[in-house]
N, CA, C and O atoms as a CHARMM CRD file, in Angstrom:
* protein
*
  248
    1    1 UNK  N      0.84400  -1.18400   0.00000 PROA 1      0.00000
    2    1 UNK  CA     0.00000   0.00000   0.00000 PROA 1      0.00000
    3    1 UNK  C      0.89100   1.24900   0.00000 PROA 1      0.00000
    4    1 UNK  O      1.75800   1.30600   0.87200 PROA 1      0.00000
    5    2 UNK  N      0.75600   2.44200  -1.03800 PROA 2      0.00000
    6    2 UNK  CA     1.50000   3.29100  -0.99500 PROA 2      0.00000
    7    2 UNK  C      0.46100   4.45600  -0.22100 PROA 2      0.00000
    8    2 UNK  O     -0.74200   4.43200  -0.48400 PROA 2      0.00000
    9    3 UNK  N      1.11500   5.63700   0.90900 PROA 3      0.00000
   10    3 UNK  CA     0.66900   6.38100   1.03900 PROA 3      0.00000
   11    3 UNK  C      1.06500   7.38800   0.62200 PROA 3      0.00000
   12    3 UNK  O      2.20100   7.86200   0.64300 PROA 3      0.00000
   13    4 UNK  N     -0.72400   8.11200  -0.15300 PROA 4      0.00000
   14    4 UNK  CA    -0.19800   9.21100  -0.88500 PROA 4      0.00000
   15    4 UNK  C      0.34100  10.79300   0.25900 PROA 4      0.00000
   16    4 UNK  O      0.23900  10.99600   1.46900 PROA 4      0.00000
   17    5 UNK  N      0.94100  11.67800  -0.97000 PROA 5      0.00000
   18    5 UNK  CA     1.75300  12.61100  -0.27100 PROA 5      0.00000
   19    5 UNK  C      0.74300  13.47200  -0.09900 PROA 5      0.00000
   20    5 UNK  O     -0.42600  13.10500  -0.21900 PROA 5      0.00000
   21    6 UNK  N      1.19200  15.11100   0.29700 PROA 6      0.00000
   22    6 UNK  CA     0.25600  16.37600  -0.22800 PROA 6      0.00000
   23    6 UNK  C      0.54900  16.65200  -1.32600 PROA 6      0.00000
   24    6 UNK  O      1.67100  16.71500  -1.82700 PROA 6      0.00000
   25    7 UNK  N     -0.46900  16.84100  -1.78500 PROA 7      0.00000
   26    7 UNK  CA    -0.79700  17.47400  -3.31100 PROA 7      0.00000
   27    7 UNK  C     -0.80800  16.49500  -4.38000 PROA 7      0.00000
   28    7 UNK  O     -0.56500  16.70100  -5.56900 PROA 7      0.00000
   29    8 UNK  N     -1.18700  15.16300  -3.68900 PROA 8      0.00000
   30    8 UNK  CA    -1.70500  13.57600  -4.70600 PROA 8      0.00000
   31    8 UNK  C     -3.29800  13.95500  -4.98200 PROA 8      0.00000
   32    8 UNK  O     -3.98900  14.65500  -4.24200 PROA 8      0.00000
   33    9 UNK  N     -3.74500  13.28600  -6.30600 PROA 9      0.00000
   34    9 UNK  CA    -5.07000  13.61700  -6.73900 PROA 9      0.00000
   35    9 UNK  C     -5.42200  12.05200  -6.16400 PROA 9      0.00000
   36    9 UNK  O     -4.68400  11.17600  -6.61500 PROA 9      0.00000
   37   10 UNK  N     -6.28600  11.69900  -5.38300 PROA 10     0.00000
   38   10 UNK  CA    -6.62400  10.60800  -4.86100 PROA 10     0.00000
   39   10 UNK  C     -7.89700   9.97800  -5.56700 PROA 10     0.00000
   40   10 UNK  O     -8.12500  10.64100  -6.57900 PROA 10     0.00000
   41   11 UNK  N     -9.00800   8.72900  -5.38200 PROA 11     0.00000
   42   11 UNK  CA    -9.89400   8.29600  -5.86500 PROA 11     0.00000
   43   11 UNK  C    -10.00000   7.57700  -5.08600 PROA 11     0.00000
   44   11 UNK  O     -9.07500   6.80500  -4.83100 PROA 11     0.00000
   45   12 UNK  N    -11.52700   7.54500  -4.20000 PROA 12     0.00000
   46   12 UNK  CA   -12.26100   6.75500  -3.22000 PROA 12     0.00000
   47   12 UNK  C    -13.84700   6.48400  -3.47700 PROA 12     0.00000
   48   12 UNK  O    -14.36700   6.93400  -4.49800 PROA 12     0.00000
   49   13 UNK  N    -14.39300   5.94800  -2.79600 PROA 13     0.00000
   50   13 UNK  CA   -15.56300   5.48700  -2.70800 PROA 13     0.00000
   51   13 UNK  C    -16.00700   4.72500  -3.96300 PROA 13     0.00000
   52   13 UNK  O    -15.39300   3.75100  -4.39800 PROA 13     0.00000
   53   14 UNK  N    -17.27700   5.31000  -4.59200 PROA 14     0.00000
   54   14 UNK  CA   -17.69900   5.18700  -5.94800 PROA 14     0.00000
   55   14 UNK  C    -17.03200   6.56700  -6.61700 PROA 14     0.00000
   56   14 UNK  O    -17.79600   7.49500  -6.88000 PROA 14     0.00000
   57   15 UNK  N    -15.72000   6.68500  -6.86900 PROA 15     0.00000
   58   15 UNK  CA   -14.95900   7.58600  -8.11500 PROA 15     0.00000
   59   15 UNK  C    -14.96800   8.85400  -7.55400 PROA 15     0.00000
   60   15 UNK  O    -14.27600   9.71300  -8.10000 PROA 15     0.00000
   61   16 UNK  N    -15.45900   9.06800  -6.81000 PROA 16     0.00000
   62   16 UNK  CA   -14.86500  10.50100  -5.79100 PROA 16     0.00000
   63   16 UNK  C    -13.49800  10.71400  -5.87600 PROA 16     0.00000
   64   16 UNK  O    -12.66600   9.83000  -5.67200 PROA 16     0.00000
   65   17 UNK  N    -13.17300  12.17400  -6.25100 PROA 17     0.00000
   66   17 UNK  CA   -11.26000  12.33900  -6.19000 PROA 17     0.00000
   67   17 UNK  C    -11.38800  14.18700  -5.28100 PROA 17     0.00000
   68   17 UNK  O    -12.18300  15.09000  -5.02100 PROA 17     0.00000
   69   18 UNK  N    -10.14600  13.82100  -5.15300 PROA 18     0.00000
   70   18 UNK  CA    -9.90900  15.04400  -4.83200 PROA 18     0.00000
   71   18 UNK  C     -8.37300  15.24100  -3.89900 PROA 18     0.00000
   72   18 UNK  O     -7.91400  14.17000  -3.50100 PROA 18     0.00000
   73   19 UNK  N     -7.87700  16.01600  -3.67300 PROA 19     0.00000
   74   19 UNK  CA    -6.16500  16.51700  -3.71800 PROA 19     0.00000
   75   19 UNK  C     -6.27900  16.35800  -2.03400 PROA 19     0.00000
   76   19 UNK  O     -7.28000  16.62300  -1.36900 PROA 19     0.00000
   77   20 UNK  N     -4.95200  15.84300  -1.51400 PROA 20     0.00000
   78   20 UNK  CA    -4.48400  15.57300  -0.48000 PROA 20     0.00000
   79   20 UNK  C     -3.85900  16.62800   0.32700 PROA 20     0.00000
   80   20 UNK  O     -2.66800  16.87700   0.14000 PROA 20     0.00000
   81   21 UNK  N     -4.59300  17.32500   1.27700 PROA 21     0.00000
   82   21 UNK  CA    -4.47400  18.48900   2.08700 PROA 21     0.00000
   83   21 UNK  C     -3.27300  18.08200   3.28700 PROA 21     0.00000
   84   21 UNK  O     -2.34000  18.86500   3.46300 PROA 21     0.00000
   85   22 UNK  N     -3.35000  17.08700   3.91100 PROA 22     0.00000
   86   22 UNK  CA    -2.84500  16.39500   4.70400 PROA 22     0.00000
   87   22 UNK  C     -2.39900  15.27700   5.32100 PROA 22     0.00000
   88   22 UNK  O     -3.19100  14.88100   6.17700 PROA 22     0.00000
   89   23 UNK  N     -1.64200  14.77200   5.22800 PROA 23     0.00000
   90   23 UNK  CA    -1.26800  13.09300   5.79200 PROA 23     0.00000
   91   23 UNK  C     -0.92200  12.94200   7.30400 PROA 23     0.00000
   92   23 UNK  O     -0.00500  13.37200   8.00300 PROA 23     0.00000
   93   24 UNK  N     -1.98800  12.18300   7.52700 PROA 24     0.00000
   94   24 UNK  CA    -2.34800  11.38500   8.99500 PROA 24     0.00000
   95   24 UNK  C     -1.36800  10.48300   8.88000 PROA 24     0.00000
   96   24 UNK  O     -0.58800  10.46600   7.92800 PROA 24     0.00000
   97   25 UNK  N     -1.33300   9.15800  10.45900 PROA 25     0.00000
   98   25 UNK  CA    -0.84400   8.30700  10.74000 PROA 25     0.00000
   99   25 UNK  C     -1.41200   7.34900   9.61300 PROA 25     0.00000
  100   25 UNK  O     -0.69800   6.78800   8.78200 PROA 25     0.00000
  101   26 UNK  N     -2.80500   7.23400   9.69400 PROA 26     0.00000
  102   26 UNK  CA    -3.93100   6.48700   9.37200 PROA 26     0.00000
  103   26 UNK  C     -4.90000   6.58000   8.33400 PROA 26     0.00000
  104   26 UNK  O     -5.67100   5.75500   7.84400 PROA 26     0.00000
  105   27 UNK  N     -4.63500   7.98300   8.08200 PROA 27     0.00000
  106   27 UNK  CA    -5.78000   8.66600   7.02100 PROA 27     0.00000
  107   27 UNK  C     -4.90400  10.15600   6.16600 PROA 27     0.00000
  108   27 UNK  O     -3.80500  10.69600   6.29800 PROA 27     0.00000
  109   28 UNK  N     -5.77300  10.31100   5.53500 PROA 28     0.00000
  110   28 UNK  CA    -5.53300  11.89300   5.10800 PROA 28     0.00000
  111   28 UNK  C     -6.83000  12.83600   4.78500 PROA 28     0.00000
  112   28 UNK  O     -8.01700  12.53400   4.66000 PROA 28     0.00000
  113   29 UNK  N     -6.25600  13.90200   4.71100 PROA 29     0.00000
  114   29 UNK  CA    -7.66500  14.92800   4.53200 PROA 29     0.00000
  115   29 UNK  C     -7.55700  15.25800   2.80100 PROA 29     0.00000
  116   29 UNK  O     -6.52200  15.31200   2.13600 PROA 29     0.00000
  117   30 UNK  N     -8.55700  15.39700   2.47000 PROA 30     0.00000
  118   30 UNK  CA    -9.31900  15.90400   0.71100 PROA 30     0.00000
  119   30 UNK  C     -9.76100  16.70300   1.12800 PROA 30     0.00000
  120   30 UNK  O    -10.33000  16.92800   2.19600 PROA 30     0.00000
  121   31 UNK  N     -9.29700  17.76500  -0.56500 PROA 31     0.00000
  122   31 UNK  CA   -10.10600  19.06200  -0.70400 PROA 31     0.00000
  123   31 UNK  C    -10.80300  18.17000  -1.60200 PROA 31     0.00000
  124   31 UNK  O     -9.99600  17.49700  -2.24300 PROA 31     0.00000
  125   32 UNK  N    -12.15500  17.89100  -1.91600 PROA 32     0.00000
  126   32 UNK  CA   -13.27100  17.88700  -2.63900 PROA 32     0.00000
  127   32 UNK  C    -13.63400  18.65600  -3.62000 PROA 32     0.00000
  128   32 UNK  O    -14.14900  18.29200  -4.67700 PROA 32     0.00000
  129   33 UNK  N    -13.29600  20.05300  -3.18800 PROA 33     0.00000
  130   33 UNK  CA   -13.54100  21.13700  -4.49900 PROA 33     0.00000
  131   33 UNK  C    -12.90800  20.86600  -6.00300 PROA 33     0.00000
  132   33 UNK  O    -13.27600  21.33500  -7.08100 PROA 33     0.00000
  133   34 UNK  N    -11.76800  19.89600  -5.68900 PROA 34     0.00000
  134   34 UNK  CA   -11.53700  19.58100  -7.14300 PROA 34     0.00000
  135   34 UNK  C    -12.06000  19.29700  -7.97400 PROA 34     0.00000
  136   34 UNK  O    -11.80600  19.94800  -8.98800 PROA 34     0.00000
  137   35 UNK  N    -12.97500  18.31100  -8.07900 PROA 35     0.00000
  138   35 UNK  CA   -13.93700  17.60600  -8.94900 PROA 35     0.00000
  139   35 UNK  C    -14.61000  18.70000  -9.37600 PROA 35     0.00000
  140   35 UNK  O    -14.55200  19.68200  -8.63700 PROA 35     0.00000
  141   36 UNK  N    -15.46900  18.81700 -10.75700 PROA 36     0.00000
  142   36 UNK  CA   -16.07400  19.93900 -11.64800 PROA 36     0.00000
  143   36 UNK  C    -17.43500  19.44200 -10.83700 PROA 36     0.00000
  144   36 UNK  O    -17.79500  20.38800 -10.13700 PROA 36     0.00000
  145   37 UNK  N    -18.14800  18.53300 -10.70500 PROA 37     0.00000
  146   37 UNK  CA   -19.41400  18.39000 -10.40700 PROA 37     0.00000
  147   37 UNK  C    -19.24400  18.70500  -8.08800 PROA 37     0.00000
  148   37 UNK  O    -20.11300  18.64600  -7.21800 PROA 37     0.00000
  149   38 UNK  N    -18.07500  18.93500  -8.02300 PROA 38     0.00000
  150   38 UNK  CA   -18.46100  19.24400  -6.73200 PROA 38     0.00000
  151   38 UNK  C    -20.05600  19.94600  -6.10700 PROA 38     0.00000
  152   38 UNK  O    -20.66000  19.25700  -5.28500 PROA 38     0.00000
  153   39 UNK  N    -20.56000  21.06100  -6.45700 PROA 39     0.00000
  154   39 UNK  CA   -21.28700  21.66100  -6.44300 PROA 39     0.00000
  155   39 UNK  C    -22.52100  20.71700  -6.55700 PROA 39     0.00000
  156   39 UNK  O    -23.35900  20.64400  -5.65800 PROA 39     0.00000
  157   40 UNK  N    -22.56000  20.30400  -7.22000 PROA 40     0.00000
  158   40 UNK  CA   -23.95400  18.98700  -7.58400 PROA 40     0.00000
  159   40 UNK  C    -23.81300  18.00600  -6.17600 PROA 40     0.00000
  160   40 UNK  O    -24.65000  17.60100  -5.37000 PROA 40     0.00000
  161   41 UNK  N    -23.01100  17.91300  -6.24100 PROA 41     0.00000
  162   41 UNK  CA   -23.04100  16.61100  -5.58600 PROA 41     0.00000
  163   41 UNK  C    -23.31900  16.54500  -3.91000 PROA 41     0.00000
  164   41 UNK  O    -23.59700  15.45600  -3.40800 PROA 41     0.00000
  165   42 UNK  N    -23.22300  17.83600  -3.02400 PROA 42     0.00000
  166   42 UNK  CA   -23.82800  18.28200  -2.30500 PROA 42     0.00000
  167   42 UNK  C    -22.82800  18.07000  -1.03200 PROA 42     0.00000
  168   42 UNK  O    -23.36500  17.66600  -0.00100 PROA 42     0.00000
  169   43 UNK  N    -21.44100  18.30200  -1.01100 PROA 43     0.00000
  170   43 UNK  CA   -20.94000  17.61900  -0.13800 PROA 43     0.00000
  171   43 UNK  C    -19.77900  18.32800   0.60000 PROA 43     0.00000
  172   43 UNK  O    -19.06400  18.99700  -0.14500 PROA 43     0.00000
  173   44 UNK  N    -19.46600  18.32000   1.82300 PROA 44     0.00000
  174   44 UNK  CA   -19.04500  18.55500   2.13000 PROA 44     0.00000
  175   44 UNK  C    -17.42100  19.32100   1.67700 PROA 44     0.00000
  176   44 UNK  O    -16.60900  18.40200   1.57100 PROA 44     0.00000
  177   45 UNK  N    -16.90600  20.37800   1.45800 PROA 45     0.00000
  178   45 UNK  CA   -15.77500  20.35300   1.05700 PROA 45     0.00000
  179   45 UNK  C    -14.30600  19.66500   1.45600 PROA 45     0.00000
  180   45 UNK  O    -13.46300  19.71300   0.56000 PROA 45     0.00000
  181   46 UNK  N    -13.89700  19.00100   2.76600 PROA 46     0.00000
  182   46 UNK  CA   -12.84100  18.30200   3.19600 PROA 46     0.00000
  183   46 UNK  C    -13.67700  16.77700   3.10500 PROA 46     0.00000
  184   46 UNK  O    -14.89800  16.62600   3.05800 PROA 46     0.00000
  185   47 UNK  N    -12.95900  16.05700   3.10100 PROA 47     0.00000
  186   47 UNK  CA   -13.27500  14.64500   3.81400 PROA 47     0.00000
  187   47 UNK  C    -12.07700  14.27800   4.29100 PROA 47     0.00000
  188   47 UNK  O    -10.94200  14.63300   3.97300 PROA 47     0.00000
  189   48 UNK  N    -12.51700  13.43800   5.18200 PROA 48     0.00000
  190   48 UNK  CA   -10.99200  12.16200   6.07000 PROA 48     0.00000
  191   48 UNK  C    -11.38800  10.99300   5.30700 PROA 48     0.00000
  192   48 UNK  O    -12.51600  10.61000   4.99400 PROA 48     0.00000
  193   49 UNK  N    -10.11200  10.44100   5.03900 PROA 49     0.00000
  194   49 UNK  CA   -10.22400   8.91800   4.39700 PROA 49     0.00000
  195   49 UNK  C     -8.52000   8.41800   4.61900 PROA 49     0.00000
  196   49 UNK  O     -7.38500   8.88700   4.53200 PROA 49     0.00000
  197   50 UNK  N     -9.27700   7.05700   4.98400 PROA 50     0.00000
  198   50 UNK  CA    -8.38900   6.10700   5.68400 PROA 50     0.00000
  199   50 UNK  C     -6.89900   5.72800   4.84400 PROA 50     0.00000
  200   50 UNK  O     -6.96300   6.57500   3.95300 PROA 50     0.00000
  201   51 UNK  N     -5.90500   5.14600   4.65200 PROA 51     0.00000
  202   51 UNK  CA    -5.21400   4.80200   3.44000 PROA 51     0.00000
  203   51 UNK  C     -5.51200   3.63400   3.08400 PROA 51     0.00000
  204   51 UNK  O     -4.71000   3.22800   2.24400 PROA 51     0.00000
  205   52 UNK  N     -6.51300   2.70600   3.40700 PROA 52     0.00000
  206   52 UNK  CA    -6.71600   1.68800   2.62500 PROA 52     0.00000
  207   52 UNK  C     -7.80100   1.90700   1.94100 PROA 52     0.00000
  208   52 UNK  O     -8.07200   0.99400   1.16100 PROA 52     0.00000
  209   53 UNK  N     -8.57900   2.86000   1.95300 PROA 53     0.00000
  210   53 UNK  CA    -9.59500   3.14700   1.16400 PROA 53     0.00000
  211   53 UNK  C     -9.00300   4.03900  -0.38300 PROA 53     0.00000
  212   53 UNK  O     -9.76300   4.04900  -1.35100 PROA 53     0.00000
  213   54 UNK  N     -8.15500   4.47300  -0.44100 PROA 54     0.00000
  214   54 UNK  CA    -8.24300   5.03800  -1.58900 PROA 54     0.00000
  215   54 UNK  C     -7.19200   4.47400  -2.66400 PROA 54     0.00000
  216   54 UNK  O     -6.49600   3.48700  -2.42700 PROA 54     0.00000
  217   55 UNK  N     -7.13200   5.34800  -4.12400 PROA 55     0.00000
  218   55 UNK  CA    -5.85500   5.14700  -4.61100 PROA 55     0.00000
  219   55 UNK  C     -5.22400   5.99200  -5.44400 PROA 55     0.00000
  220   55 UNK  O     -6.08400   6.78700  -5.82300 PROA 55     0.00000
  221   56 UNK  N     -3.90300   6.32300  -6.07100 PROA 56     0.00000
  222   56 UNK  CA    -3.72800   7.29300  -6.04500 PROA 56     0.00000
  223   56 UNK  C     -3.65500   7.56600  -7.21200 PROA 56     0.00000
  224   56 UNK  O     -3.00700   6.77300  -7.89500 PROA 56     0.00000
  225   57 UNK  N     -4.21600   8.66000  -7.84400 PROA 57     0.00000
  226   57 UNK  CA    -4.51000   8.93800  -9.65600 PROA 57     0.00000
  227   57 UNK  C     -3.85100   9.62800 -10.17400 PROA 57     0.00000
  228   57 UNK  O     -3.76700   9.52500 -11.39700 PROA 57     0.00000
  229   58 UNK  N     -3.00000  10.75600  -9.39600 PROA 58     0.00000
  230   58 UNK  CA    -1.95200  11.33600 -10.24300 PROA 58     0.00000
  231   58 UNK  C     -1.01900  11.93700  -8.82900 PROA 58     0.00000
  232   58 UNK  O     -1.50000  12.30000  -7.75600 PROA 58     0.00000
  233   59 UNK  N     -0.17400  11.91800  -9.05500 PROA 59     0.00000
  234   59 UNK  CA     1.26100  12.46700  -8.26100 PROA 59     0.00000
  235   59 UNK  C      1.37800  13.48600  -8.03500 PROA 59     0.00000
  236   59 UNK  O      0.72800  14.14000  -8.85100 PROA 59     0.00000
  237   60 UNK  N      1.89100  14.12200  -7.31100 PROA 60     0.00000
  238   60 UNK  CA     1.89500  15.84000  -7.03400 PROA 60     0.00000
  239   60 UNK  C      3.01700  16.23200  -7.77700 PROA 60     0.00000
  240   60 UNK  O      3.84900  15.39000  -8.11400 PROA 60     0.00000
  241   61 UNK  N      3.14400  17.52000  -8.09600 PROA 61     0.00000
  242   61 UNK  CA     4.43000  17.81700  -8.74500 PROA 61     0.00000
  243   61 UNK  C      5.09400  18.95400  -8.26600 PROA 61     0.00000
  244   61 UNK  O      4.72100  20.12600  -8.20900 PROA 61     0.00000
  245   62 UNK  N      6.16300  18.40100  -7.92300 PROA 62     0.00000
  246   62 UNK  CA     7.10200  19.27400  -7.26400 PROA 62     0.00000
  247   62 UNK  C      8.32400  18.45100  -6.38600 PROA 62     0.00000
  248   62 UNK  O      9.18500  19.08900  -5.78000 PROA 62     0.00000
């Protein structure tokens, strides 16, 4: 299992993504606002998610 860094574009649940604000022991925090349909979708702007729940879709750069 790789854990992603800050500023990884992540993918959880059913296809939810969004950029890695912070890395936990256990988890990390998402900005949500990434996604274009954020707004639709009715949701909260951060989430916590565990590192076995997600995976990682593009790399940060820098």
């Amino acid at each position: 299992m790789r854990i992603a860094e800050v500023g990884n574009v992540i993918e959880f649940r059913e296809g939810l993504q969004g950029i890695v604000e912070k890395v936990n022991e256990n988890s990390v925090i998402v900005d949500l606002t990434y996604m274009k349909n954020f707004r639709n979708l009715e949701l909260d702007a951060r989430t916590v998610v565990n590192h076995k729940n997600y995976k990682i879709v593009k790399e940060s750069i820098g």
